[in-house]
N, C-alpha and C positions, 0 to 999 in steps of 0.2 A: 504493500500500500504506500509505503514512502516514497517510492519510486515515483508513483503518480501524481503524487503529492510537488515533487521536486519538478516533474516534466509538466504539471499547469502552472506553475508557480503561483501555489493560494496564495503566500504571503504578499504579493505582489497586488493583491485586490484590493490594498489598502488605500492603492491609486484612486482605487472607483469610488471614493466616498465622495469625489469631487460632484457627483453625480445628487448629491444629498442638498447642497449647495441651495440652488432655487428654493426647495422645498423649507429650506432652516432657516437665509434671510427672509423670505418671502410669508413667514409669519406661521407656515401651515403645518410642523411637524407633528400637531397635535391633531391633525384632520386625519381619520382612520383612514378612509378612502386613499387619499393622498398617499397616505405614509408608505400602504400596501403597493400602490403602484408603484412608486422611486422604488421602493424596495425588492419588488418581482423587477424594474426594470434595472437595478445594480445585478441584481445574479444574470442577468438575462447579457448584459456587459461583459460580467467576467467568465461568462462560460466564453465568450466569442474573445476575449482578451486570450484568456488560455491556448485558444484555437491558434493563436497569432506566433503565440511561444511556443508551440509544437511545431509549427510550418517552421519559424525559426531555428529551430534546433536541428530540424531536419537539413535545411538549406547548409549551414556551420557542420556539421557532423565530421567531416576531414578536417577542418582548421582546426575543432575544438580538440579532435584526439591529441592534438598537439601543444596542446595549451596547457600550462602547470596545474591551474585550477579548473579548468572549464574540460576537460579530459572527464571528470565525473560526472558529469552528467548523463543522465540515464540512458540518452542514445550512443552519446560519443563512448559511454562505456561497456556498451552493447548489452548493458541489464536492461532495454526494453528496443525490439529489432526496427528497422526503421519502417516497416508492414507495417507493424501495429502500430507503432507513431501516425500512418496515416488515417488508419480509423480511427484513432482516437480524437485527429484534428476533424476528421468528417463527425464525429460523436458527437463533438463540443459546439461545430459548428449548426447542424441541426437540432441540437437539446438550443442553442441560443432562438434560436427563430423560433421554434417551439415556443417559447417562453412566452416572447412576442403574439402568437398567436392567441395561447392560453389567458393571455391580460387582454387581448383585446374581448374576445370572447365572455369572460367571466366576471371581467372589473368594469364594463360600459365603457371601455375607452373607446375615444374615438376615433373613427375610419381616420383622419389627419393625422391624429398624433402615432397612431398607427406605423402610417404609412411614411411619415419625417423622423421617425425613432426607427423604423427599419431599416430606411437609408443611411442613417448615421452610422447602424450597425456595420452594415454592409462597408459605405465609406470606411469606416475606421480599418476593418479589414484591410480592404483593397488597397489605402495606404501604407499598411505595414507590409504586404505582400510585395509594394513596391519596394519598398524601404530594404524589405529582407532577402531580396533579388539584387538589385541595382542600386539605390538612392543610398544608402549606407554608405556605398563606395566614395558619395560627391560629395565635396567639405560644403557646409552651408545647407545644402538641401538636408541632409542626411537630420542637423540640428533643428530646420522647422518642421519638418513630419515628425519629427519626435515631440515636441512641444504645441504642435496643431492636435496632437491626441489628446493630452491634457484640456485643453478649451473645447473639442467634442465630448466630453464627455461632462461638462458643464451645461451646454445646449443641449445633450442628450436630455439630462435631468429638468432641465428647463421647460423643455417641452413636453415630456412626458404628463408634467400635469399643467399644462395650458398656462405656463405662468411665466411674464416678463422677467428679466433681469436683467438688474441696472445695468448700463453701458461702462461706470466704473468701474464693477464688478468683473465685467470681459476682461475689460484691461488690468486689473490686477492680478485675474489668472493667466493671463498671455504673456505677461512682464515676469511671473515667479514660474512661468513654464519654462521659458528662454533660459533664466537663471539657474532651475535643476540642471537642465539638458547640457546648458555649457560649465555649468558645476562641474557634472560627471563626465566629460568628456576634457577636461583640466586637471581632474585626480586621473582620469589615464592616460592622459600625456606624460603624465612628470611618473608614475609609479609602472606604469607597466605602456611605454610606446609603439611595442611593435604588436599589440592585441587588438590592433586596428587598421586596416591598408589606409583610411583617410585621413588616421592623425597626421603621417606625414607632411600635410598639405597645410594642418596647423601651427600656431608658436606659441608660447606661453604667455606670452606680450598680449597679442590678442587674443588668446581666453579669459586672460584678467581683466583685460580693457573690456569685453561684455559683459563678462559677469558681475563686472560692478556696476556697469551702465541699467543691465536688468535688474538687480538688485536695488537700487537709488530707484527707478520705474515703479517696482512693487511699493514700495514704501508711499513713491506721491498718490500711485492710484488708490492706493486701500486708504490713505488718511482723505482723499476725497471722495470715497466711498462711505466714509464713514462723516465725513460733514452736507455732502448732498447727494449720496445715493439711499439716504432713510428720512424718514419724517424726523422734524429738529427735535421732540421730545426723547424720543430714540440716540438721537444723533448728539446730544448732550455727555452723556454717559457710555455711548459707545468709541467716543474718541478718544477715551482712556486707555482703549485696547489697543490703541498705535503703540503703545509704551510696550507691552507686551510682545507684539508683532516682530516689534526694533531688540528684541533680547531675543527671540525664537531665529531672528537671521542673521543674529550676530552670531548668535552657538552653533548654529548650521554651517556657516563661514567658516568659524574657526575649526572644526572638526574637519570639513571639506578643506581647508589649507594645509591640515596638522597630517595624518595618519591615515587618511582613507583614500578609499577608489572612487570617491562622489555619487556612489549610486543613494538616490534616493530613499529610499522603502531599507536600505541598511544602515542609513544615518539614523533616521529618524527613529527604529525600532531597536536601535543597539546601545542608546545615550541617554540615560537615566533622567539628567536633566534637561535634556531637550523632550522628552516624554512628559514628565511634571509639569513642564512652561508651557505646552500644549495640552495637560488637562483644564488648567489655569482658564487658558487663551478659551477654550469651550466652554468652560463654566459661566465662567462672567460675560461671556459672546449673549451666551444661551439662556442666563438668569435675567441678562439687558430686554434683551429679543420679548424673553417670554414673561416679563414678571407680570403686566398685568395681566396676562391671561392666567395665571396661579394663582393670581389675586394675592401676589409678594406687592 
C-alpha cells in the first residue's frame, strides 16, 4: 500500500486546499451545500492531480533510475511495473471525472459549473502532460505552467460554487505561485544542478532577483486584499494578518535559503514553526471571517 501511497503523492494534496479558498473568504464555509461540493470537488482535483504524477513518473523513469534520491520511487525502482503505472493513471483519471459526474448529478450543481470545472480538470491535465513531455525542458515556460496550476485551482474552487473572487485575491495567488515555483527551482540550482536539463539555462542572480520581486508582489497584493478586497468592518481586523503573513514568508525564505530543495509541501510540513505560524494565520483568518456568524 505505500507504494501507492508514494506513486499518487497524497501528501502532495495539500496543494488543493487552495481550492477551499473562494469558499472560506467568501463567507460560506458554514453552508452545508457548499462545503460538500468544494469538498467532492478537492478529491475530484486530487484524484486527477495524482493522475499527472503517475504520467510523470512514467515519462522520468530512465532519468530517475539515475538519480541519488529519485531512483526510489516506485516505478524507477520497479516495485510497481510501468503496465500498471498506466492503469493506475487511467484509474485516477476516470475515478476524477467520475466524481464530477456524481456532484453534478446528486448535489444540483449546475450544467455550467459543471461543465467550466470539467474543463479546468481537463486543462490542468493537458498542461502538465505538456509540461511533462516538452515544456519542463524551456527555462521560463516550464516556471509558469507550474504556477498557472496553483491559480487553477483557485478558479476551480471558485466556480465550483458560483462564487466571485476578489481580483486581489488572483493576484496574491499568482505572485506566491511565481514565488514557490522559483523558490524550488533556486534550492535546485544551488543543491543538486544537474536534476534538471533546464536549470542550465538559469543563474542564481536571476532566481533571486524573482523570487524577491514575487515575494514583495504577494505581500502588496494580500495587504490590499485585505484593505479593499473585504467589506471595511472585516477589513479593520483582518489587516493585522499582514503581520502574520510577513513572519510565514520570512521563515519560508529562510529555510528555502538555508538547507532545502525549495519544494513546497516539504517546507511547509517539515518546520514546526512555520506549521504553528500557519495554524495562527487560520485561526485568526477564520475567527475574523466568521465571528459574527458564531455570534463571537
Amino acid at each position: 500500500m505505500k507504494k501507492y501511497i508514494r506513486l499518487l503523492r497524497i501528501k502532495h494534496y495539500i496543494k488543493n486546499f487552495l481550492i477551499f479558498l473562494p469558499l472560506v473568504f467568501s463567507g460560506n464555509l458554514l453552508n452545508g451545500k457548499l462545503f460538500l461540493i468544494t469538498l467532492t470537488e478537492f478529491l475530484a482535483f486530487s484524484f486527477i492531480a495524482s493522475a499527472v504524477y503517475v504520467f510523470n513518473d512514467i515519462q522520468d523513469v530512465e532519468k530517475d533510475r539515475k538519480h541519488p534520491v529519485k531512483k526510489n520511487r516506485p516505478i524507477a525502482s520497479g516495485e510497481i511495473s510501468i503496465k500498471k503505472a498506466y492503469l493506475i493513471f487511467t484509474i485516477m483519471l476516470i475515478v476524477s471525472l467520475g466524481t464530477q459526474t456524481l456532484l453534478y448529478k446528486y448535489l444540483l450543481f449546475s450544467f455550467e459549473a459543471f461543465v467550466v470545472t470539467t474543463l479546468c480538470l481537463l486543462l490542468y491535465l493537458i498542461l502538465n502532460v505538456i509540461y511533462s513531455k516538452w515544456a519542463k525542458h524551456i527555462p521560463i515556460v516550464d516556471i509558469f505552467i507550474l504556477a498557472f496550476g496553483f491559480l487553477i485551482r483557485v478558479y476551480f474552487g471558485g466556480y465550483a460554487i458560483q462564487t466571485p473572487v476578489s481580483d486581489w485575491l488572483y493576484l496574491t495567488i499568482l505572485a506566491l505561485s511565481f514565488y514557490l515555483v522559483v523558490g524550488k527551482r533556486r534550492g535546485e540550482y544551488i543543491k543538486s544542478k544537474d536534476s534538471r536539463p533546464v536549470l542550465k539555462y538559469y543563474s542564481k542572480e536571476f532566481l533571486d532577483k524573482f523570487m524577491y520581486v514575487f515575494l514583495a508582489l504577494t505581500l502588496v497584493f494580500y495587504s490590499l486584499w485585505c484593505i479593499l478586497g473585504v467589506s471595511d468592518n472585516v477589513s479593520k481586523l483582518l489587516i493585522y494578518s499582514i503581520i502574520i503573513v510577513v513572519f510565514i514568508v520570512m521563515r519560508y525564505s529562510l529555510i528555502v535559503e538555508s538547507d532545502s530543495l525549495g519544494d513546497p509541501v516539504d517546507v511547509l510540513t517539515h518546520d514546526k514553526t512555520l506549521i504553528i505560524a500557519t495554524i495562527i494565520y487560520i485561526v485568526y483568518v477564520g475567527g475574523v471571517l466568521y465571528a459574527e456568524t458564531l455570534g463571537l
